[in-house]
N, C-alpha and C positions, 0 to 999 in steps of 0.2 A: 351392340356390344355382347360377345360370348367370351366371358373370363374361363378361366382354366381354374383360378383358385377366388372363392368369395367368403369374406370377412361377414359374421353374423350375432354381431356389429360393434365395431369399436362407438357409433355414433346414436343408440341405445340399447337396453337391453331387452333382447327380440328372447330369447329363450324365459328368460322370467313372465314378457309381458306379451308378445307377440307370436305366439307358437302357431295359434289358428289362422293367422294370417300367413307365417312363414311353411306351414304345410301345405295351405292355400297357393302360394305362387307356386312353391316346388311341383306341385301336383298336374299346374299348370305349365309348367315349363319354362316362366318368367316373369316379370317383375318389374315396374319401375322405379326408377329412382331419380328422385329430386336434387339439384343442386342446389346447396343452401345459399349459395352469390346469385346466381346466376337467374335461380327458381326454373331453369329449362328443364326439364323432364325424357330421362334418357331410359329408352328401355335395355332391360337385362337379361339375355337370354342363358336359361342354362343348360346348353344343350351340348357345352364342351368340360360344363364344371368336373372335375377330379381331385377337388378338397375345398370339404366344407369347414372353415373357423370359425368357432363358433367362442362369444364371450358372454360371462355372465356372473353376476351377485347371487345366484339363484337358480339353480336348474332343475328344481321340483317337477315345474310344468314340463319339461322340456321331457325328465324320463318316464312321463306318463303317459308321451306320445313315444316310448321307446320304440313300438315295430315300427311306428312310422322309420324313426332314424335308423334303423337298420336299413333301411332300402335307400340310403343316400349313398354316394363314395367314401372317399377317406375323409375321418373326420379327427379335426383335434378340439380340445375344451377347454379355455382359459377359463379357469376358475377365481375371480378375484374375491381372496376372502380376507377381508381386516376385522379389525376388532376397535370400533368407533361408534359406539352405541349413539352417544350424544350428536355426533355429525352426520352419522347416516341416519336420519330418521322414521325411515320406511321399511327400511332393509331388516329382511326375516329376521329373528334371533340368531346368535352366536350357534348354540348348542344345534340349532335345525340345522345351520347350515355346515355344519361340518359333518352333522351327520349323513350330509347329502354328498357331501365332497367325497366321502366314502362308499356311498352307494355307487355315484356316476363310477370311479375308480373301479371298483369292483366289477361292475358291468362291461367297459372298455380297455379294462388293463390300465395302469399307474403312469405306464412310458407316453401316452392318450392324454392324462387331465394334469396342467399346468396351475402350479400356484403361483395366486400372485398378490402380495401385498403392497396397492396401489392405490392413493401415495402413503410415503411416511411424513405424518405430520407430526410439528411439536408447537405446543401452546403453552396457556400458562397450568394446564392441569397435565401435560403431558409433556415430560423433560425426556431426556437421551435415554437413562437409565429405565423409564415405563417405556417407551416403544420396543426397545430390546426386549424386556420382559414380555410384553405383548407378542411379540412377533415370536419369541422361542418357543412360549406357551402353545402358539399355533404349530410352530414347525413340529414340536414333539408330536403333536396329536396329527399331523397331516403327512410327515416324511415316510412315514411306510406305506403310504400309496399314490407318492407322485416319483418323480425324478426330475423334475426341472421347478425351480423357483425364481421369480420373477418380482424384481420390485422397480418403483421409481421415488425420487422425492418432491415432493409439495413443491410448484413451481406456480408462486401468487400472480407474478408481472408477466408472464409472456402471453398472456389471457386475459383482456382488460375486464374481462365479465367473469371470470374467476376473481381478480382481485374485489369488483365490486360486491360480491356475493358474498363474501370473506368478513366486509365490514362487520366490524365491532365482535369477529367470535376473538382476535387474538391468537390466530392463527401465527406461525412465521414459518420459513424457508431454514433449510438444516445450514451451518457454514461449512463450507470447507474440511473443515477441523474433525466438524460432527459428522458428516460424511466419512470420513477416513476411523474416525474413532470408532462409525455404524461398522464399516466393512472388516474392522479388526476385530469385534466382537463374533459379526456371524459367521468370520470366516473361524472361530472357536467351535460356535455350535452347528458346523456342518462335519464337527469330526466324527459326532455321533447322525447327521443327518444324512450324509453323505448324496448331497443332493448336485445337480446342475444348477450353480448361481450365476445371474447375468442381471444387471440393471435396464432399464429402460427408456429411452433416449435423454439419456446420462451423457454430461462433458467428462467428469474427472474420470481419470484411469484407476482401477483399485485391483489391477492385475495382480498388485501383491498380497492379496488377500483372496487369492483365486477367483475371483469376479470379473467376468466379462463384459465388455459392452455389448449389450446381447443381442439378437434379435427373437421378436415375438411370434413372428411370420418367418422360419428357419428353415431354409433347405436342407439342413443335415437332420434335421430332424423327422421333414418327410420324407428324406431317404431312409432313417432306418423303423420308419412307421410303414414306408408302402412301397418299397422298395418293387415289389411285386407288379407293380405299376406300370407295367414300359409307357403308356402315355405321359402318364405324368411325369417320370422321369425325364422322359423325352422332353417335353416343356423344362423341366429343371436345367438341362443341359448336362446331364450328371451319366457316365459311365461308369460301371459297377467290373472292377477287373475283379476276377479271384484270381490266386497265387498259392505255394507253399504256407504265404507267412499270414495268409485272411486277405480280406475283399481292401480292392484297395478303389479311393471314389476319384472321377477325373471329374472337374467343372468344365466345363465349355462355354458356360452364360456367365454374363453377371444381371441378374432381374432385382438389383435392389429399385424399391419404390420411392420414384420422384414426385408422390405428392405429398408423402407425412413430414414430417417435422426434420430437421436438421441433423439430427442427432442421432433420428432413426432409422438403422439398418433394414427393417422388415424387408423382404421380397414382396416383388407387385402381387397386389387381391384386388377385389373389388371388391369394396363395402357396399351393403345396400341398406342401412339401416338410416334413418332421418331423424337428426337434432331437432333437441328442445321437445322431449316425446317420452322422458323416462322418467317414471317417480319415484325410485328409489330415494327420493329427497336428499341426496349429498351434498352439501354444501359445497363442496371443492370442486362439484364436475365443470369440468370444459363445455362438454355438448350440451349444454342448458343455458338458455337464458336467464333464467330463473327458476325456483322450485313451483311459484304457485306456475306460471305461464305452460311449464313443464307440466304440469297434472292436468291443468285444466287443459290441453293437447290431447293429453292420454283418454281424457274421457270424453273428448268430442273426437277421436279418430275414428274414422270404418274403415280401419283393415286396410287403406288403399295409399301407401305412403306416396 
């Protein structure tokens, strides 16, 4: 398998916790990956890669190996930053990590590091009116150095091992209601953010609150990140006209990815990262069986997913 674009990783966090290992393959040219049904073992070469996705709670490690990351291709960086002291329990401080949000930003430019605040949960210490506050508090301090924000909401049932993980914090799922009531608020405080809003494999439509159903993995945006690219382009299916009135983009593919969720738009990647691996302790994660199983993972790995 030679992907053109690789996810680093929706299924742990490789930049917080696996950086020596992820230098490690690149260095070498590939990498395996495990299928978690399946457990076959598919190697991944990257010898056609033209953009690295990278995701993370945390990307301290990650810009300490900055010259490494300069010698990669095009890179983007989802940044998931919330503010859930109590449910992430591992996860750096608040204050570290924004101030790193600002760092990465500063080093690759704002249009580069994507925030995301994912999920929005509500319990019984957290009503509609504190995640709003939660989340503007962040936007105010993050919107001058991103352009695209990214969120999703707590989905307990489509994940039987999220829901079990869930027992007894009192967790619940937003309604309807409070979904549209969320999107009527932010789409307030995006007058001063003036940011890209799109949710994340979200059903309802909240168009009227300028909200997109977005994608995470977005062709137009690694058109106007690496336009410079003719390969990659060329993979995207994307021509780049000029005219009198500016660049005008043709599509000629459609690459959306038929192995994520329903809902989700992304364009095909390859992820290479392996569940049930990440300690950030978040109660809510999908890609964990468990917190402890999850750790005790982490610290019997060698590098060799």
């Amino acid at each position: 398998m030679s992907p053109v674009i690789i996810s680093v990783s929706r299924a742990t966090d490789i930049p917080a916790f696996y950086m020596k290992w992820f230098k490690k393959a690149w260095q070498n040219g590939q990498c395996y990956w495990k299928n978690s049904y399946t457990k076959e073992q598919i190697l991944v070469n990257f010898d056609k890669v033209r953009c690295v996705v990278f995701w993370s709670k945390n990307y301290a490690p990650l810009i300490k190996e900055w010259k490494f990351i300069t010698t990669l291709p095009n890179t983007i960086f989802h940044f998931t930053l919330n503010d859930y002291k109590h449910y992430e329990t591992s996860v750096a401080e608040l204050k570290f990590r924004i101030k790193t949000f600002k760092e990465l930003s500063n080093l690759v430019g704002k249009d580069r590091v994507i925030w995301r605040f994912d999920p929005l949960i509500l319990s019984k210490d957290i009503n509609l009116v504190e995640i709003l506050k939660r989340v503007k508090n962040l936007g105010d301090e993050l919107s001058p150095y991103t352009t695209r924000f990214i969120f999703s909401f707590l989905d307990i049932y489509f994940y039987k091992k999220v829901s079990r993980n869930l027992a007894g914090f009192g967790l619940r799922e937003f309604s309807a209601d409070e979904m549209r009531e969320f999107g009527l608020n932010l789409a307030k405080f995006n007058k001063e953010w003036n940011l890209d809003i799109s949710s994340c494999c979200e059903e309802i439509d909240l168009s009227e609150f300028g909200i997109k159903n977005g994608k995470c993995i977005d062709e137009d945006d690694l058109v106007r990140n690496f336009s410079h690219d003719a390969k990659l382009m060329e993979y995207l299916g994307v021509k780049i006209e000029n005219s009198l009135f500016g660049q005008k983009l043709i599509k000629t593919k459609s690459l959306k990815d038929s192995g994520q969720r329903k809902f989700c738009k992304c364009i095909k990647s390859k992820d290479i990262g392996f569940y049930n691996s990440c300690p950030h302790g978040c109660i809510y994660c999908y890609a964990n069986l468990s917190q402890k199983s999850a750790l005790e993972n982490y610290k019997n790995l060698s590098f060799s997913f």
